[in-house]
N, C-alpha and C positions, 0 to 999 in steps of 0.2 A: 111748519109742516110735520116734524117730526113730533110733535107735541100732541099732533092729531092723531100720530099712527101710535103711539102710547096709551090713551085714550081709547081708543079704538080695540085696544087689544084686551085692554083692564074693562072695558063694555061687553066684551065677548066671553058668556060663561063657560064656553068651551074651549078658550085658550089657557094658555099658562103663560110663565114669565119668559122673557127671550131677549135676545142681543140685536143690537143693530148697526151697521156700518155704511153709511150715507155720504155719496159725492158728486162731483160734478167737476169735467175736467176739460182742457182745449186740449192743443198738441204741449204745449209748454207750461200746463198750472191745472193741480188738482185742490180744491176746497170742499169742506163739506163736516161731519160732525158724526157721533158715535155715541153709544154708549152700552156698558156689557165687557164681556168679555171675549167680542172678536174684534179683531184688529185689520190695519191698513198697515202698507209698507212702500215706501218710494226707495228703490234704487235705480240711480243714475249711475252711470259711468262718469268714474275719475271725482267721487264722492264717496263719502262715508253712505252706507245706508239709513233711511230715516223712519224709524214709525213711527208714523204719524199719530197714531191713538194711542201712544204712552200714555195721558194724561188723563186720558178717561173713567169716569168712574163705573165701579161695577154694581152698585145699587144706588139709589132703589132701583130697579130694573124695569125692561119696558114691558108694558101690562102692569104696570103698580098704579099707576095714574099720577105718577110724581118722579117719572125718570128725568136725571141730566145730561143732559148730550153736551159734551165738547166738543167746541170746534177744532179741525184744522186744515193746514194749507201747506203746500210746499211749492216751489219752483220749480219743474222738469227740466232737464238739460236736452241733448240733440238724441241722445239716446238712455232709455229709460224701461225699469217694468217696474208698474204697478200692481200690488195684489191685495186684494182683502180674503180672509180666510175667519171659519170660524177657529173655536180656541183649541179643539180637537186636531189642528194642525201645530202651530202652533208649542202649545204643550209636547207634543209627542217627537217632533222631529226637532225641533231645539231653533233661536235664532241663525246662529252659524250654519248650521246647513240649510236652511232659508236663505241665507245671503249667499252661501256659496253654489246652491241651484241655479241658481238663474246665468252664471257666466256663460257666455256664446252658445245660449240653449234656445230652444226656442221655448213659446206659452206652454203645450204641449210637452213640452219634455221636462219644462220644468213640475208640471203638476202628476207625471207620469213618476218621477224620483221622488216628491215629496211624501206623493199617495205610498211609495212602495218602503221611504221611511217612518212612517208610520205605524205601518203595519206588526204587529206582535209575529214572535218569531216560535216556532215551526208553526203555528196554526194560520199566519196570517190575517185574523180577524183584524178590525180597529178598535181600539182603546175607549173612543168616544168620536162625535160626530168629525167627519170630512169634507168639510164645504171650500171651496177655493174659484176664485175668479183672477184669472193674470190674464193682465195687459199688457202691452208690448210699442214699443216705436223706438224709431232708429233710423237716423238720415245721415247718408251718407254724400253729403255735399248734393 
């Protein structure tokens, strides 16, 4: 599938090159694959945090018609956030405060402090793009 949306893009004379971060997840297991320069992150509680698209390569890119996508997969515990972000997050706000955002925060507040670490200081502009999706679960018996 993702071979098609590569293809698709590098067909498209009005696109350019771009990243991609592709998954599919139950309550307990996220899988799925990437390539580019945005990323995926699993933290679980009472775990180290994990990202998952370490491994990924950043060319050829997608729209080359020859990108690689890496797979991955993690385990989810009983409580967890998921987030994919492009790399304009990312770069700007550093891992560490990516990890340290999300404690007893909620989706929302965690993308409210990352947006506003981002942010270039007195003008407030961004640096480069700010894409972010967070996930969230947690059961409490």
């Amino acid at each position: 599938m993702l071979q098609s949306v590569d293809q698709a893009v590098a067909d498209d004379p009005s696109a350019g090159f771009t990243t991609i971060v592709a998954f599919a997840m139950t309550e307990s297991f996220v899988c799925g694959a990437s390539s580019g320069d945005s990323a995926a992150v699993a933290i679980c509680a009472n775990r180290p945090a994990q990202i998952l698209t370490e491994h990924q390569h950043k060319n050829p890119p997608v729209g080359s018609g020859g990108a690689a996508f890496v797979p991955f997969h993690a385990k989810l515990g009983s409580i967890w956030t998921l987030m994919a972000m492009s790399d304009g997050v990312w770069k700007y706000v550093g891992w560490e405060n990516i990890f340290l955002a999300v404690a007893g925060r909620s989706g929302r507040e965690v993308a409210d402090e990352l947006l506003e670490r981002a942010r270039l200081r007195p003008s407030g502009m961004l640096q480069d793009d700010f894409t972010l999706v967070v996930l969230q679960a947690s059961t409490n018996g």
